[in-house]
MARSELUM-665661 format. One record per residue (C-alpha): residue in three letters; y, z, x. Coordinates in steps of 0.1 Angstrom, whole numbers, plus 2048, in hexadecimal, padded with zeros to 3 digits. Example, Ala and Ser with C-alpha at 12.3 -4.5 7.8 and 13.67 -1.06 7.14 Angstrom:
// MARSELUM-665661
ALA7D384E87B SER7F5847889 
***
This chain:
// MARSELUM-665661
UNK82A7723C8 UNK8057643C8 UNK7FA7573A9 UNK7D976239D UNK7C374138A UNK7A9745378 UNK79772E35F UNK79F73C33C UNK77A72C32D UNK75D726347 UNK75070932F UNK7716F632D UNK76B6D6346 UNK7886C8359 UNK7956A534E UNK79068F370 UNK79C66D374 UNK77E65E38A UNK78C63B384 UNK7A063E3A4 UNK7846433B8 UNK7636383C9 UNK7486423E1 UNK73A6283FA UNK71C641401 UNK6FA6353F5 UNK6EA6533D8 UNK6D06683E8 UNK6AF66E3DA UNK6A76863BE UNK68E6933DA UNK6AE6943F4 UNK6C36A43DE UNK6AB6C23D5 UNK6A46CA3F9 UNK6C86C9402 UNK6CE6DF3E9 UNK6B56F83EE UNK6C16FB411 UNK6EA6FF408 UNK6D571B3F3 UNK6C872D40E UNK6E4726427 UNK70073340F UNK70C75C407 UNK70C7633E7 UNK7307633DE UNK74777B3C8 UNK76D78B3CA UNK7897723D4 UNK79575A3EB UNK7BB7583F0 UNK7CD7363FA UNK7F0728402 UNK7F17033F9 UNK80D6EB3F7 UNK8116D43D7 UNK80C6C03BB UNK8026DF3AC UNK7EF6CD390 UNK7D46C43AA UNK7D66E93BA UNK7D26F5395 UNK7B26DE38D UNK7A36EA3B5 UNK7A870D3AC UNK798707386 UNK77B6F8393 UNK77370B3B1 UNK77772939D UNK75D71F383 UNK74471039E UNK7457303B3 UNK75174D39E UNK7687553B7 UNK78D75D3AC UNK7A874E3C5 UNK7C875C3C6 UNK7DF73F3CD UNK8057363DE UNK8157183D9 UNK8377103EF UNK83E6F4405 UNK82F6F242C UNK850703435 UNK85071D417 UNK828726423 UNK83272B446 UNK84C73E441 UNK83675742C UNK81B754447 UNK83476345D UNK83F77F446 UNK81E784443 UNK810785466 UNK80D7AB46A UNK7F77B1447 UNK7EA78D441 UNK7DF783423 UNK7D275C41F UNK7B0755426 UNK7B9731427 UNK7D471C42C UNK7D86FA426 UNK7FD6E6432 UNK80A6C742C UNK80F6C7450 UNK7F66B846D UNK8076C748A UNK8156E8477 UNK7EE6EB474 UNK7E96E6499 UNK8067004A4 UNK7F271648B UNK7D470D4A2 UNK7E37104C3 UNK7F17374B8 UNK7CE7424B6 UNK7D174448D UNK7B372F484 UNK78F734480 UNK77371A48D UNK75A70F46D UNK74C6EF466 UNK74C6E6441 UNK7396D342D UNK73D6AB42A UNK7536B344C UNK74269445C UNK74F67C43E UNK772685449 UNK786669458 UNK78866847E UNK7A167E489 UNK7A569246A UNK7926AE47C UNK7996C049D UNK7846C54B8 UNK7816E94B4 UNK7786E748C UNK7966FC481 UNK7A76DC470 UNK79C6CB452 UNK7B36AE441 UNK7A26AD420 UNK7BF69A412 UNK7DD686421 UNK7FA678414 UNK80B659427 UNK83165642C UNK842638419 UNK86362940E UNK8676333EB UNK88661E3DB UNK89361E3B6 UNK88F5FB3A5 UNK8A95FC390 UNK8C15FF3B0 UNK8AC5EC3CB UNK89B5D33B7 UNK8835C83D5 UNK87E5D83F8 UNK8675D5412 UNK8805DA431 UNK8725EF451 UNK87E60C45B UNK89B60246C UNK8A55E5459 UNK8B15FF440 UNK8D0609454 UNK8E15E7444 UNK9015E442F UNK8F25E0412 UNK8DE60340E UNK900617418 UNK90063A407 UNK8DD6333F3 UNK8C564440B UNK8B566340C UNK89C675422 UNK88869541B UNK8906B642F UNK87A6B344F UNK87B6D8450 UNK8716D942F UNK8576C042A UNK83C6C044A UNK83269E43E UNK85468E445 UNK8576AA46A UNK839694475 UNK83E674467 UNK85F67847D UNK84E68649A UNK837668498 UNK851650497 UNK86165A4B5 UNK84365E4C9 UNK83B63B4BF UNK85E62D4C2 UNK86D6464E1 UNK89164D4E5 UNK8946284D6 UNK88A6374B4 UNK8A06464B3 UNK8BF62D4AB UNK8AB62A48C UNK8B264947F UNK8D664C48A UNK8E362847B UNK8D063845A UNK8E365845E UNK906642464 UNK8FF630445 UNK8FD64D42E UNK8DC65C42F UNK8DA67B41D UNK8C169941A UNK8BD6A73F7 UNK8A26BE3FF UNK87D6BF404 UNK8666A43F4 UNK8696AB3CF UNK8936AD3D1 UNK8966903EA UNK87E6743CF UNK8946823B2 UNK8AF6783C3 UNK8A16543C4 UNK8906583A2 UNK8B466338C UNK8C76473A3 UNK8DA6603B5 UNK8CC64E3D2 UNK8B562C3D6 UNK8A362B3F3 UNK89064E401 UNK884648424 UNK86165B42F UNK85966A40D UNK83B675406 UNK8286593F3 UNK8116683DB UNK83367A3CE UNK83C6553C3 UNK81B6483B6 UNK81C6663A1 UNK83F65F391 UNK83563738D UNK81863E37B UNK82C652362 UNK84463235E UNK85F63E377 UNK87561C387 UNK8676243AB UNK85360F3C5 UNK84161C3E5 UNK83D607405 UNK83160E428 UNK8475FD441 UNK8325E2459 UNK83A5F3478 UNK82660F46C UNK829631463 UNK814653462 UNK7F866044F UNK7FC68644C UNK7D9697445 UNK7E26B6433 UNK7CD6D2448 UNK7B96EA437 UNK7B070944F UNK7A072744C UNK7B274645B UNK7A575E476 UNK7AD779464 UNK79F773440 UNK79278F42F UNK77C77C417 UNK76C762436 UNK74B75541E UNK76674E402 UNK77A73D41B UNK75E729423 UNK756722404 UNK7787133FB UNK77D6FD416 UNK75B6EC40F UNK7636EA3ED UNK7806D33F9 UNK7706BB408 UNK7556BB3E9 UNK75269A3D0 UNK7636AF3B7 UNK7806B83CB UNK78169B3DF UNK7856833B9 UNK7A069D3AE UNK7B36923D0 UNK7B366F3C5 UNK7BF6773A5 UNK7DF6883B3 UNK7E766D3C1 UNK7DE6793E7 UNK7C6667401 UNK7A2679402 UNK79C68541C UNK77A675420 UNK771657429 UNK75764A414 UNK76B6503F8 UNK7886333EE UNK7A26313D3 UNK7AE61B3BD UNK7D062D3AF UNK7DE6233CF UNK7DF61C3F0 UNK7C1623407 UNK7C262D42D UNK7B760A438 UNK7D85FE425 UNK7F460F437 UNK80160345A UNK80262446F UNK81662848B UNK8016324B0 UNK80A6574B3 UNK7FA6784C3 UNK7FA6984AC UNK7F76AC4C7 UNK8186A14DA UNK82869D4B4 UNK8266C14AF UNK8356CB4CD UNK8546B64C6 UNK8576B749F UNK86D6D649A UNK8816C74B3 UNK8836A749F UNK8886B3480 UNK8A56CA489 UNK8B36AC499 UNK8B569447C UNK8C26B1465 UNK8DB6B347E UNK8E668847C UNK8EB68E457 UNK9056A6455 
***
């Protein structure tokens, strides 16, 4: 059921933690700023009516994007939360009398099968060249405004210290204590697979099945599989989602996050804009509002990688931190469904 937001007192101000961030861009000039603005004036429709969007979690940062864009625009946006799987699935139901205007996934190459179905609409949003290289497509239909990177996530009241790679983990000593998220649950851990694999070939595989002969277990998507490791049901989780874990730390939780040194895979989280919106200026609207200052701070703040470069964080790791594996999103999303279903299938 979509869950209309609204702000319940235009003057209330959100609280936003801009300690996490910073932007390396020089200020512009009163003078620079007042023609800039004057031509966003012209260029932009007056806006009104709603925008609806199907976004994956936290939902406190989807809360404080729909607060704000809502009070900077006046326009209400009707919103669905659910995992990449959950939003697909009512994309499909859907497909005859859509509704979403846009869509953003926790998925890079679920965005690109979007893309390569004809779904998505060509735009080029504002602050689009501050993205990170890659973080766009080629045809402007793609826009990772945020990213999360896939880590080992371990409980340090089980695993005091860890900092093994990805297939030192199949050892004795972990029998039984690791976990992975559903791949066909979670896009971020379906690609972080995919990557793997199309780093690693067939060889990466051994990885996954000495992991699955020692006990691995799936609990569930992201949230289920770090509980897991959080109570001590389990102490390792294998490609979970790390801004899940930075989140949990920072409220005292006995986790740590690490990014194995053979590398792993930074998901940009695709924000899109559907062919068939019915509110197209609102869409617009939205996805620029993503890649704003304002939106781009509350990204930080969740814990999430902005998805522009010129802005850095200090809550936790930055982009230029995290060995990443060599991998080719287009080839990863023809094979991820594949992988995923395979890997469910060496846990049972």
């Amino acid at each position: 059921m979509l869950k209309k937001m609204t702000v319940a007192l235009a003057g209330i101000m959100l609280f936003v933690p801009f300690t996490g961030c910073a932007q390396k861009d020089e200020p512009a000039s009163s003078n620079e700023v007042a023609e800039s603005e004057a031509t966003q004036a012209e260029a932009k429709p007056e806006l009104s009516g709603k925008v609806v969007v199907y976004m994956p979690s936290p939902s406190g940062l989807n809360e404080k994007y729909v607060a704000d864009f809502e009070e900077k625009t006046g326009v209400d946006v009707e919103l669905f939360e659910g995992t990449t799987g959950e939003i697909l699935a009512r994309l499909e139901t859907e497909k005859d009398n859509p509704v979403a205007d846009v869509v953003v996934l926790a998925s890079w190459s679920d965005g690109l099968s979007m893309k390569n179905s004809g779904q998505l609409m060509s735009y080029t949003p504002e602050n689009a060249d501050k993205l990170y290289d890659g973080w766009m497509d080629a045809d402007n239909t793609l826009f990772g405004t945020s990213a999360s990177a896939l880590g080992v996530i371990y409980n340090t009241t089980m695993v005091p210290t860890l900092s093994a790679d990805w297939n030192e983990l199949a050892d004795a000593q972990y029998k039984d204590m690791i976990a992975i998220p559903d791949p066909q649950k979670s896009g971020s851990c379906k690609d972080f697979l995919a990557g793997y694999m199309y780093a690693n070939g067939e060889e990466g595989w051994k990885t996954w099945e000495n992991l699955a002969n020692m006990g691995m277990t799936i609990p569930g998507a992201n949230k289920a599989a770090l509980e897991a490791v959080t109570t001590g049901e389990k102490g390792i989780l294998v490609a979970g989602v790390d801004y899940n874990a930075y989140s949990a730390i920072n409220k005292g939780e006995p986790l740590q996050v690490y990014y194995p040194a053979s590398g792993t895979v930074i998901n940009p989280r695709p924000a899109m804009i559907l062919k068939t919106s019915a509110n197209v200026d609102n869409a617009k609207a939205f996805v620029d509002y993503l890649l704003s200052d304002s939106a781009q701070k509350l990204v930080s703040g969740a814990y999430l990688l902005p998805g522009r470069s010129d802005i850095t964080c200090d809550n936790r790791s930055n982009v230029s931190d995290i060995p990443t594996l060599d991998i080719n999103w287009e080839e990863m999303s023809k094979t991820s469904d594949d992988v995923a279903a395979k890997l469910i299938s060496l846990c049972k």
